[in-house]
Every structure is written in structure tokens, then in C-alpha cells.
N, C-alpha and C positions, 0 to 999 in steps of 0.2 A: 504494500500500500504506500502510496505517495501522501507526502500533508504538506498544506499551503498554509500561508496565514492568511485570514478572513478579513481581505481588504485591507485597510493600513492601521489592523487592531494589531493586535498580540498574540491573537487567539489561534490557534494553528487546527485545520480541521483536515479529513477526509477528503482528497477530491473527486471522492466519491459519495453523496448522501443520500440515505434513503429516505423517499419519500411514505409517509404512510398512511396515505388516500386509501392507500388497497386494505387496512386492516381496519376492522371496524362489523359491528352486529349489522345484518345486513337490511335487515327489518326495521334500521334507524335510518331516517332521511333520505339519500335518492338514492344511493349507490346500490344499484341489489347485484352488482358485482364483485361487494370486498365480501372477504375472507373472514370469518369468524376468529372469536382469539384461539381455540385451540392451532387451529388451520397458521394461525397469523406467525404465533411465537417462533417456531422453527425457521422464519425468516431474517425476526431481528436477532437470533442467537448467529445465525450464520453469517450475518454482515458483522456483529461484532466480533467473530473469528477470525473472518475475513482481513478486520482492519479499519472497517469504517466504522468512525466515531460521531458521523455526523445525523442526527434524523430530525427529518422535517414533519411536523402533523399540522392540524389547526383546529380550533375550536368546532366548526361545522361537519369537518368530517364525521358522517355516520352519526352524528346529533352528539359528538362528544365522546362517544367511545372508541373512537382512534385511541384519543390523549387515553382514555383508562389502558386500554390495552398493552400504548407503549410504556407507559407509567411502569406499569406490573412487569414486564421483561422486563427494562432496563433495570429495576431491583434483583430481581432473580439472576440476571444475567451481566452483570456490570456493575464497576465502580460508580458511584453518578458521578466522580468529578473527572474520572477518563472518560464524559461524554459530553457531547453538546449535542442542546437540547432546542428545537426552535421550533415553535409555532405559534397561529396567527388568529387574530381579530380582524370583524367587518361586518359580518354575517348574520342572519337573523338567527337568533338562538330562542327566542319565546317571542310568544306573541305580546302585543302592548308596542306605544309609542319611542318606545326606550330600551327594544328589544336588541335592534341589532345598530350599525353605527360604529362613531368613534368620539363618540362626545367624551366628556371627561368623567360622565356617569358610566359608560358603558366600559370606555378603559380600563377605568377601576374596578369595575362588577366583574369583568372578563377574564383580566389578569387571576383574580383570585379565584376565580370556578375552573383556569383552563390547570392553575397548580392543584388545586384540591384533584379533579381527576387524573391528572399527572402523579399524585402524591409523591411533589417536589416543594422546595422550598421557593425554586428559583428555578427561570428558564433563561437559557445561555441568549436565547436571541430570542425576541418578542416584534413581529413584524406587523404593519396593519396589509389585510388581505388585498383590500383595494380602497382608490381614491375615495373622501366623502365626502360630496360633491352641498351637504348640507351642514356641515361642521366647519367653521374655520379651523385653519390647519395650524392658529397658532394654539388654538386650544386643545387641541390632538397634540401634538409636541409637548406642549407643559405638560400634559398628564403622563404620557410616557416616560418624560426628563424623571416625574415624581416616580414613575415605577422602578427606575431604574438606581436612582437614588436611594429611594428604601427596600433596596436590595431583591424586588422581587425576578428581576432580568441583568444581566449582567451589559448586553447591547440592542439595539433595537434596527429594526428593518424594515425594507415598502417591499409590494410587491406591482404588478402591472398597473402604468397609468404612463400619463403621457409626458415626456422628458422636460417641457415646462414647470408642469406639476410638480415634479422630484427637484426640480433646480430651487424652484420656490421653496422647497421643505430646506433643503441645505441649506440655503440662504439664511433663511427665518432662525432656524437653530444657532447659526453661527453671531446672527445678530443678539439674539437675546442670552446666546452662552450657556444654550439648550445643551442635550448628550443632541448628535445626529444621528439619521439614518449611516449603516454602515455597511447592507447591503439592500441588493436590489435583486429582487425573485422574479423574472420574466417570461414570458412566454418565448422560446428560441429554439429552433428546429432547421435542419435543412431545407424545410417546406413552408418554413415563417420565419422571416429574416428581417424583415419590418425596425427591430430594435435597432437592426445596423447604422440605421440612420441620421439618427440623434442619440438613442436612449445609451446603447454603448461606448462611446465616444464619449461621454458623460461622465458615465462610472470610473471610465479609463483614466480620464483628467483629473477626477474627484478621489482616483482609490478607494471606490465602492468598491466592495467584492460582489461578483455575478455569480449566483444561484440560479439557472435557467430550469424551470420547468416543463414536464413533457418534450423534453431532449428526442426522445424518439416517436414525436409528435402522434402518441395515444398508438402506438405500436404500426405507425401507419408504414414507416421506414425498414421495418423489422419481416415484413413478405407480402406476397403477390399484390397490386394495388387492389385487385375485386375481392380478396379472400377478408373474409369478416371473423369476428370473435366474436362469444359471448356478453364481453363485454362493448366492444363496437358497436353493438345491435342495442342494448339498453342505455348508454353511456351518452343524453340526449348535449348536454353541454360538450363533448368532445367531438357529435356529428355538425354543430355549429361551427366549430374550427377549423376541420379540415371536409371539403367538396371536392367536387369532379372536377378541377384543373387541370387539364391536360399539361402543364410546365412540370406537375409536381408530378404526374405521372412518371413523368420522364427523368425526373429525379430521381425516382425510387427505385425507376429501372438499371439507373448508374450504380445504386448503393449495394443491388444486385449483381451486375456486372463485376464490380472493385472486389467481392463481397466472394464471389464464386470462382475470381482468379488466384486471389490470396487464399483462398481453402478456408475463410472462418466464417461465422456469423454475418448476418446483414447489421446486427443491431451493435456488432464493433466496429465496422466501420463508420458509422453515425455518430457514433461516440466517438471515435477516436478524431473527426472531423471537431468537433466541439471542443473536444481539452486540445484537441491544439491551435484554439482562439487565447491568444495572452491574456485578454480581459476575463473570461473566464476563469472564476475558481471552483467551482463543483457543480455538475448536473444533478439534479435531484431525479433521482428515478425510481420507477415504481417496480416490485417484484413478486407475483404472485408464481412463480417459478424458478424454484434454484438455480436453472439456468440462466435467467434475467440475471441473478446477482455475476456468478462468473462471466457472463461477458461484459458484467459493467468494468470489473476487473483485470479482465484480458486487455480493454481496450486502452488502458493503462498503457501497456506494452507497441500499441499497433502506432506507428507510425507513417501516416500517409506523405507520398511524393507529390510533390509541385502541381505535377502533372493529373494525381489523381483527385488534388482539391480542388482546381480549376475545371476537372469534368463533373465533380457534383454541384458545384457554384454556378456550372455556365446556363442550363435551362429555366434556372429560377425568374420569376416575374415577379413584380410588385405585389402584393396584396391588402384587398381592404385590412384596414387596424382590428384585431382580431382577440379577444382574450382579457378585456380591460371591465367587462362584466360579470 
């Protein structure tokens, strides 16, 4: 395993992190594709064998029982301070006026309910999920600045919105001598490149560290472009993201091509095109198969020629802004 440090902290993680969308009761909220926790655990033991220190959940996952789930492994299975621990706020969690957000009531209600299911004291990195488009962002900041301050998060994090947005959040923290955002969790795939255009160039300048999500854009990069999964078929926010683009066809077909000359996986090659963006410091990936995790790991190892990232690069087109809802 490789470890970087988290942007221009201290914090050295995994540049490998698991994401754990996929673990959660499956009868809680949309997801009727995660994994229960007996099903779940043998995943995060095996990342922590692996190497990887880093997991990402969030509060909405599965209505809150990602965080129990991963809670309970990472006691059974880990030091908690060989770990970091990241997840996120935005999302509606109950019903009422004041359910979901980022006001500085809901900061505070969220922080404390996403530790209690966690049964942690403290989350290494506390991120808001997305922009809130009804809160000023100075009052989102101060409450975080206070989360962080009385010890309940050690650093804090955005995730998709639009590179204005995030300059504004730096900005404001810097002026009032706020903690900042420290990384940025974005949507970034071979098949959604959108961020290249401002939002990385950003972090790059800033020493954000990038946490891209859906790295193997909902497994779309990983086989045939028509073949579906059971999760692809119910997974209704991830058939929003990726359509019938004939450019991205034709990407997948390249990741295929790279993929079946070098004798490995489709889904290392995709990866191994992402860690080797500088900006980049960990793709967060999901694993509901042992083998997800070893080729997140392999691809560690794969280093792509010139030649073969300028053939997955060249059929890409623009796309609408995709992922910020």
C-alpha cells in the first residue's frame, strides 16, 4: 500500500479509500443494492489487511446504518487511531423543517448522531455532502470551525459543487480564520471529466487533496457498455449520471482494448489512469466483491504509457455538469 498526505495536512492516508455506500441494511433508504452487515464486514477487514486506512461513509447512507456498520468493524477490526474516518452531512435524515441542511442546527444535531452510530469520539474528516444553496456558507463554516475545535472532527471537507462555490468557502474561512475545507470529494471518471476544468486546477493551486468518487463511474468502465448489474438496474441516481453517449462508448471500449493487451482487469486500468493525475490523492471506491478490492490495489502497480492515456483521453466530449444533486 502507498500513503499520501491529505492535501497540505499532516494526515497521511491510503491512496486507496473505501467507500461504504455499499454497506448498509438494505430495507433502509434507496439503496436495495448494499450489503447487509454480516455480508459487509469481510470487506472492511480485508481493506484493513490490505493497507487501506482510509473509509469514507455518510450520514444518509442506508438511513444511517453504513456509519453503524462501519463503526462496529473498525472496533473489532482496528486501532481507531490507525484509521481515518470520514463522513458526511446535507441530506435529509427526518422529516420537519430542520431535517436535512447545513445550518448550524443541523451541523451540530448531525455531527453528534453520525458519532453516536459510529461509536467514535471523533471523525478524522467531517465533509458537507453538497452545496446549501439556503444556508449562508458563512454560517456553515463557523459551525464546523466549532466542530472541529471541540474536538469532534479533526479536519473538514466539501464534496461536488461548483468551483466558485468552493473558492468562496476558502476564501471566507481564510478571512475570518475559520479551520478550511481540506479536501474536495468529486465526481471524476474517465467518462466525466467536467472537474478538469476549473474545479481541479483549484485544489491543485489550493493543496486540496482530491477524493474522487465513483472513479469507475458506477462500474460502467469495468465491462461491456450494454451489460447491466443488479445494481445498475435499481441504482436510479447513478442511471442519471451516466446515458447513451456514444464518446463514452468509445471510451470504455479503449479501457477494454488497454485492459485485454496488458492481460488485467478493465477496472485497473481506470484506476491506474486516475492515481496517475498529480492532483489526485485517493479514489474512493466501492466493493461488494473481493475482487473490487484487489484490483483497486493492483492498480497501484499499473502504470500507463503516454501513449495509452492519450487513447483513453482522446474520444471524451464535454458533458452536461453532472453529480452536484
Amino acid at each position: 500500500m502507498e500513503y499520501i498526505r491529505l492535501g497540505r495536512t499532516g494526515l497521511k492516508v491510503s491512496r486507496i479509500c473505501l467507500g461504504c455506500m455499499t454497506y448498509g441494511i438494505p430495507e433502509r433508504g434507496n439503496h436495495a443494492w448494499t450489503l447487509p452487515e454480516d455480508q459487509s464486514r469481510p470487506f472492511i477487514q480485508r481493506a484493513l489487511e490490505l493497507g487501506i486506512n482510509f473509509f469514507d461513509t455518510a450520514n444518509v447512507y442506508s438511513d444511517g446504518t453504513s456509519e453503524e456498520i462501519l463503526g462496529r468493524a473498525i472496533k473489532d477490526f482496528a486501532q481507531r487511531e490507525e484509521v481515518v474516518i470520514a463522513t458526511k452531512l446535507h441530506g435529509r435524515m427526518r422529516p420537519g423543517p430542520n431535517g436535512a441542511g447545513l445550518s448550524r442546527k443541523a451541523v451540530m444535531a448531525e455531527i453528534d448522531a453520525s458519532l453516536t452510530r459510529l461509536g467514535m469520539d471523533y471523525v478524522d474528516l467531517y465533509q458537507i455532502h453538497r452545496w446549501d444553496y439556503e444556508t449562508p456558507i458563512e454560517e456553515t463554516l463557523e459551525a464546523l470551525h466549532d466542530v472541529v475545535k471541540a474536538g469532534k472532527a479533526r479536519y473538514i471537507g466539501a464534496s461536488s459543487m461548483f468551483a466558485w462555490q468552493f473558492s468562496k468557502a476558502l476564501y471566507t474561512s481564510e478571512t475570518h480564520g475559520w479551520v478550511r475545507f481540506e479536501t474536495m470529494q468529486n465526481h471524476y471518471n474517465l467518462v466525466y471529466r467536467e472537474e478538469e476544468r476549473e474545479m481541479l486546477r483549484l485544489c491543485e493551486d489550493q493543496s486540496v487533496g482530491v477524493i474522487p468518487w465513483s472513479p469507475l463511474a458506477r462500474g460502467k468502465l469495468t465491462r461491456d457498455w450494454d451489460e447491466t448489474t443488479s445494481r445498475s438496474e435499481t441504482d436510479f441516481f447513478g442511471k442519471s449520471l451516466y446515458g447513451a453517449v456514444e464518446s463514452d462508448r468509445q471510451v470504455v471500449e479503449k479501457v477494454k482494448e488497454i485492459a485485454e493487451t496488458r492481460g488485467i482487469p478493465r477496472a485497473q486500468v481506470a484506476l491506474a489512469w486516475m492515481l496517475g493525475k498529480s492532483v489526485v490523492t485517493a479514489p474512493i471506491i466501492g466493493a461488494s466483491k473481493m475482487s473490487h478490492l484487489d484490483d483497486a490495489i493492483a492498480a497501484l502497480s499499473v502504470k500507463l504509457t503516454s501513449e495509452e492515456v492519450a487513447g483513453l483521453e482522446a474520444p471524451y466530449i464535454p458533458h452536461p455538469v453532472l453529480g452536484f444533486s
